[in-house]
N, C-alpha and C positions, 0 to 999 in steps of 0.2 A: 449309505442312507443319507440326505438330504439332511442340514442340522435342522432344519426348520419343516420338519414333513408330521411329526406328532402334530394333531391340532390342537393337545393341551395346551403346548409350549404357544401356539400360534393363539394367544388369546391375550386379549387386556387384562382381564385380571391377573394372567400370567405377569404379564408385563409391568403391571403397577409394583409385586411381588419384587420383581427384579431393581426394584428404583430404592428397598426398603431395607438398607441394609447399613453395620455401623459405621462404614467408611463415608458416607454420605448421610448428611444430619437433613431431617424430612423438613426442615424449616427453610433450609437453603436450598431446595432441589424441587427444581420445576419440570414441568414436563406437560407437551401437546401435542395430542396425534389426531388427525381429522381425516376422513376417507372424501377424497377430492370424485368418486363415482357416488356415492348417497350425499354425502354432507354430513355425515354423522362425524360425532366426535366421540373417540372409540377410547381415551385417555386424558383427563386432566388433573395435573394435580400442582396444586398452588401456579394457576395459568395467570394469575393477575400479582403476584409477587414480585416486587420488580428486585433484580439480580443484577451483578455484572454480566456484565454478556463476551466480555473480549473482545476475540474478531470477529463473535455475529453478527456485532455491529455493522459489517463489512457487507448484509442482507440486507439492512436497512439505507446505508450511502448508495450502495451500487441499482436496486431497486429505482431508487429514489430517483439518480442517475440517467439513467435508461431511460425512465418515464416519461421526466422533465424536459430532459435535450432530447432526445433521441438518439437510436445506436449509432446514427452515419451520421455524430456531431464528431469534428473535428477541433483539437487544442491551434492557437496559433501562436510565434513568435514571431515578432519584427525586430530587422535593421530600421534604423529611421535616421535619419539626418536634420538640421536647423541651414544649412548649409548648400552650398550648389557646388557644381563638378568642374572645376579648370582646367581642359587637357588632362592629364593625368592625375592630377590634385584633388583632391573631395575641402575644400574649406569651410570649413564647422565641425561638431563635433558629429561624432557617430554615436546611436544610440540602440541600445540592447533592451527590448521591452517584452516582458514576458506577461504571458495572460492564465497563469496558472497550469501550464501545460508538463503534467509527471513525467511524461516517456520521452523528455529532448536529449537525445546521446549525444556523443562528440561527434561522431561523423553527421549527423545531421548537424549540428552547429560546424564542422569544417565545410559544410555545401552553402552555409549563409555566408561565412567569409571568404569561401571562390566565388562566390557570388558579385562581391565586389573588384574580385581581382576581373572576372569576365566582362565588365561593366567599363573596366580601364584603368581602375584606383589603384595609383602606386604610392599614395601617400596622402595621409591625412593631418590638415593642418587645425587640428581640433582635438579633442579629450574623447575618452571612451568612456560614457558613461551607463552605468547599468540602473533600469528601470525596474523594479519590482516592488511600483506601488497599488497593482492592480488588486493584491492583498493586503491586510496590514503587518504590522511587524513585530508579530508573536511568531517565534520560529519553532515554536513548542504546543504541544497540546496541552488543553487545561486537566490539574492533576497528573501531569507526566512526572517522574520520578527522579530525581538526581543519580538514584542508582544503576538506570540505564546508560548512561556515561555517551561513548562514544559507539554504543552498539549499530550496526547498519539498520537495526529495527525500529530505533527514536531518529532517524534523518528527519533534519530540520526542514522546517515546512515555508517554503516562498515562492513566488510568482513566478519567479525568475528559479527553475532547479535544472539539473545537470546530473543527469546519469544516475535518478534516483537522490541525491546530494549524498554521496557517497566516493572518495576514493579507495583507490586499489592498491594497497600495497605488495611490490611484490621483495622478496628475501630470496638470492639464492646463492650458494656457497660459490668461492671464490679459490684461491689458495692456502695453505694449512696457515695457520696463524695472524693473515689477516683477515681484516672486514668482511662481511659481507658484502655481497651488492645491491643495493634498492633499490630499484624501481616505482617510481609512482606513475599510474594511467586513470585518465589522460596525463600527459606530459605539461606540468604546471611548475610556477615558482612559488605557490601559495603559501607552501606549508615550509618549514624549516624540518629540516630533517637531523637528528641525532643519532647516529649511528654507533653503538657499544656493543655490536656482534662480533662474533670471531669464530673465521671457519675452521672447524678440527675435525678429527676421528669420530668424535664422540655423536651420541645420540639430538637428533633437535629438540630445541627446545628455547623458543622463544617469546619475550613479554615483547606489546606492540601497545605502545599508549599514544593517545592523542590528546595536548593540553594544547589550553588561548597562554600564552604569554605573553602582555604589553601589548595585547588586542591582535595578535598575529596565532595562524594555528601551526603548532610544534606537533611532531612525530617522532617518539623517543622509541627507538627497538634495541635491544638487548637481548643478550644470552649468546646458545652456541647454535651453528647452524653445522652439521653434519656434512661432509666434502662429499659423500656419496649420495646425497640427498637429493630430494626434487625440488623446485621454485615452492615456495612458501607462498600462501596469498592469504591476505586478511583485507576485506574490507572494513571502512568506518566511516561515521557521519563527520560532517565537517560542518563549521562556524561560518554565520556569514555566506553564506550560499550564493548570493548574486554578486557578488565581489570577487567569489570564486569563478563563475560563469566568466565573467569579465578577464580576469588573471589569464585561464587558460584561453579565452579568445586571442589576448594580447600575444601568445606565443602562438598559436594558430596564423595570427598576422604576420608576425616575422616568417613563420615558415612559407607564408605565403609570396614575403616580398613584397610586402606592403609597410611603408613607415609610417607610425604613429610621432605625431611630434608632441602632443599632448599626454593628461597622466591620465591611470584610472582613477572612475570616480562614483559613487552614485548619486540618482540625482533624478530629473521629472525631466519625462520628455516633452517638449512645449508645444502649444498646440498650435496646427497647422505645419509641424513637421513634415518631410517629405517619408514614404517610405521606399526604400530600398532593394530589401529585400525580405520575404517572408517563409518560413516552415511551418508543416501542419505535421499533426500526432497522429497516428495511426487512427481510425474510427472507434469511437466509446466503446462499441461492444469488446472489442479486441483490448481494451484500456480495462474495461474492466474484468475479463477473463482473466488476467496478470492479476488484478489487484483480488480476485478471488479464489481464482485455483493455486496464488504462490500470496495469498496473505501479504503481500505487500501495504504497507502501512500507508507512505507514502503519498500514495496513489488514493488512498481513500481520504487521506487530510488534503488533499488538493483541491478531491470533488467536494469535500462540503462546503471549503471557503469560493469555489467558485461558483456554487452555485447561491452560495449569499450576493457574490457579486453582481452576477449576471440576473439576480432576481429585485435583488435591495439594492442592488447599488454599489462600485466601488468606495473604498475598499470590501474586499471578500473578508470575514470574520467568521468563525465558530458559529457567534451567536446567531448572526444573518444567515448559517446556513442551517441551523439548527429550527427557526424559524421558517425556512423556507421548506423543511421537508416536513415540520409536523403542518405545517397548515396550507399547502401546494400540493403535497403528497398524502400524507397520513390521514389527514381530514377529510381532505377534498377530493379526491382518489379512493381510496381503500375503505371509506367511513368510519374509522375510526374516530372515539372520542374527543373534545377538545382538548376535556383535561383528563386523557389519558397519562397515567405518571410518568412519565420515560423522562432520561436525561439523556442527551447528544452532549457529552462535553467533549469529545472529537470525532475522527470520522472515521477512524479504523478502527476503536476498540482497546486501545492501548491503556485510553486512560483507566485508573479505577473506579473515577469519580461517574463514568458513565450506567445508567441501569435502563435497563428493558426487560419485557417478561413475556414468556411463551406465546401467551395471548396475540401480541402482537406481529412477533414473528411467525406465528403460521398463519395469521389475516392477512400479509404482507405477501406470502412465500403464495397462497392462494389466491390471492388477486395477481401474482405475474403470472399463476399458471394459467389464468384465464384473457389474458390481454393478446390476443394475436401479434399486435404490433411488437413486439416487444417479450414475451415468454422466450419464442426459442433463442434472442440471446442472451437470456437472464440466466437461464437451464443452461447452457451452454457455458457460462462464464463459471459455474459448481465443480469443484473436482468430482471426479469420477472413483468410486469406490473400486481400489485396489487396479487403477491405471492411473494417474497425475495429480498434479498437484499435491496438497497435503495430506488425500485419501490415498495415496497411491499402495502404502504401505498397512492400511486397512482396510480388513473385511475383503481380503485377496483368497477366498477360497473359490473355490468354483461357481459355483450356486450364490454368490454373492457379490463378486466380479461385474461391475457396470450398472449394479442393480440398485445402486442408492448415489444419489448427485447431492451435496450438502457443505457447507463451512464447518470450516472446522473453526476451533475458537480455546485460546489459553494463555491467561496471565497468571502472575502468582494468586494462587485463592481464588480464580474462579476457572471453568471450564465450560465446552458451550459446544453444541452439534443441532445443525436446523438443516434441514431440506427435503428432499422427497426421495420415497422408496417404492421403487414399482414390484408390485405384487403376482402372488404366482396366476390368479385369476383374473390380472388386466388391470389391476385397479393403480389410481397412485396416491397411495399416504403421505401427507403430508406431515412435518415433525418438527418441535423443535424442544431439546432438551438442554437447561441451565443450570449448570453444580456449581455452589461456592462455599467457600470454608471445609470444604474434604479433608478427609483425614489423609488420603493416597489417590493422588493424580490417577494413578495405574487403573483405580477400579472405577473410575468416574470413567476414563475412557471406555475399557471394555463393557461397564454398563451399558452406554450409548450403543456401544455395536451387536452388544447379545442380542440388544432391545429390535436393533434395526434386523437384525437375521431374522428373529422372530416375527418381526410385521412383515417382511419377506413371501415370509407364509402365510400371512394370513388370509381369509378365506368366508366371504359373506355368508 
């Protein structure tokens, strides 16, 4: 039997029922269901309440997003030069200029500097300097937490990023009684590494920290690594992110066979530059499928400050883009109020200082359903209940399996689920549920999902 085939259980009242319970205080617990076939709205409760929202927020950037640029916009970065080409010689300096672009890996960055190698440059008689003022230089979100530390999920936010701004460490067992071996990828000098492992018998077990010491970032790993073991991998955020970009170009160079006579540096690339060479980022929609079915942070602080930029003006700012989506988007798009309450103090949700309420995210979640241009890659960028993303591992029964596409959303104290669930009569409900201050994560979650099986069913 179908869990959702009683039409008791398949009712709002049911469902309000289900949201009332002591692990969830009724003051912090919102909740909006709308049937996208009538326009009825079949649940609200505290819709106008504004809450953290997490990574719902992640509805409201990526939305935003899509709208403004469109799917087939492209991130770019540039080579640029102040300099001209002498036989083999590049004289002036080379310059690294990034325009907010989240998805530049190393191998695209090793195609910008064969790029110069294919060009004839076997040496440059100028500085490497890195350009990452297309943003400003807040590498944090407002209200981000000191206790997120070196997590891969606070990566610092600049114009200029690499590989998420995230490296990899890798640890793997060596001989009984010495070291380990580490590995950092990409292949950089950036970081200082401290090494106090030691490969034995025993079980793994190791701490992996990342400190600034004297304004340089240090990697201290410790502990034991087990000789029968597999490679260790921990990634972390790293300092100073466009100096990093820069670092690992520098040995890209040399691999290349390319000499640099000058140092790294940062610095403004001047105008009337030449450019050199350029890379583009895969298309928005695909930019933001990542930043929504795998929650990447990242990705969503890039888009808000770039779209302050490209809208307000360099540099890109929170505020600028916080501005530019409630009154670009939210206003002037979706009609929603001026002074609708909402706070963007980032773009992915991290912060706590950010609140939004129900209300908004299913006006938001329903205006991409209806926008041609633009729905099927907003629905498309939603994990898939009980196949990827962050739903992959929810509401994986049979009868539930691809039947709800929505964000998922969680910081400490608060919890968060929005998007649409297609019904057994054709229809599609749109949702968005916000819990904060719970007593048990656990029952805020399966709340969400009872609720979602239940509108499943439901049935005009």
């Amino acid at each position: 039997m179908l869990l959702w085939s009683s039409p008791t259980l398949a009712s709002p009242a049911i469902w309000r029922q289900m949201l009332q319970q002591p692990a969830l205080p009724a003051q912090h617990t919102s909740a909006q269901i709308i049937s996208m076939k009538t326009g009825e709205t079949l649940l609200s409760q505290n819709e106008s309440t504004a809450l953290m929202p997490a990574s719902n927020m992640k509805v409201i950037t990526s939305a935003a997003a899509l709208s403004l640029l469109k799917p087939e916009y492209r991130f770019k970065t540039h080579l640029f030069t102040d300099g001209y080409q002498q036989n083999k010689t590049l004289k002036g300096n080379l310059y690294i200029k990034g325009y907010g672009d989240p998805t530049l890996s190393d191998e695209r960055l090793m195609e910008l500097i064969q790029e110069l190698r294919f060009q004839g440059i076997e040496n440059i008689e100028g500085d490497l300097i890195v350009d990452d003022s297309f943003f400003d230089q807040e590498h944090t979100g407002r209200g981000w937490k000191d206790t997120y530390g070196a997590a891969a999920y606070s990566a610092r936010i600049s114009a200029l990023s690499l590989n998420l701004n995230v490296v990899e460490v890798r640890v793997r067992p060596t001989q009984a009684g010495q070291p380990a071996a580490i590995v950092l990828k990409p292949d950089n000098t950036f970081f200082d590494i401290e090494n106090q492992t030691r490969t034995s018998s025993g079980r793994t077990k190791l701490k992996i920290l990342r400190q600034v010491v004297d304004g340089r970032n240090r990697i201290v790993i410790s502990g034991n690594v087990d000789i029968r073991g597999r490679t260790e991998i921990e990634k972390l955020n790293l300092d100073k992110p466009a100096l990093y970009v820069g670092n690992v170009s520098q040995v890209m160079l040399r691999r290349e066979g390319i000499a640099l006579s000058g140092k790294l540096r940062k610095g403004l690339t001047p105008n009337g530059s030449r450019i050199l060479a350029v890379t583009y980022s895969p298309v928005l929609s695909e930019v933001v499928a990542q930043l929504n079915k795998d929650s990447v942070n990242l990705i969503g602080e890039n888009l808000l400050k770039f779209m302050g930029a490209n809208f307000e003006g360099a540099p890109g700012t929170a505020a600028k883009g916080e501005k530019v989506i409630k009154e670009r988007f939210l206003t002037a798009q979706v009609g929603l109020p001026r002074d609708n309450p909402i706070v963007i103090a980032d773009g992915s949700g991290l912060s706590p200082l950010n609140r939004l309420n129900t209300n908004t995210l299913t006006r938001v979640l329903a205006h991409m359903f209806e926008q041609f241009d633009v729905s099927v890659d907003f629905m498309s960028s939603l994990a898939i209940s009980g196949v990827d993303g962050t739903l992959k591992k929810r509401m994986q029964t049979p009868e539930m399996k691809r039947r709800v596409r929505a964000k998922t959303g969680f910081i400490n104290g608060a919890s968060g689920l929005s998007g649409y669930v297609y019904t057994k009569d054709n229809d599609v409900l749109v949702f968005s549920f916000l819990m904060n201050h719970f007593r048990d994560y656990g029952a805020a979650v399966n709340t969400q999902d009872r609720i979602c099986t239940q509108m499943a069913g439901w049935s005009h």
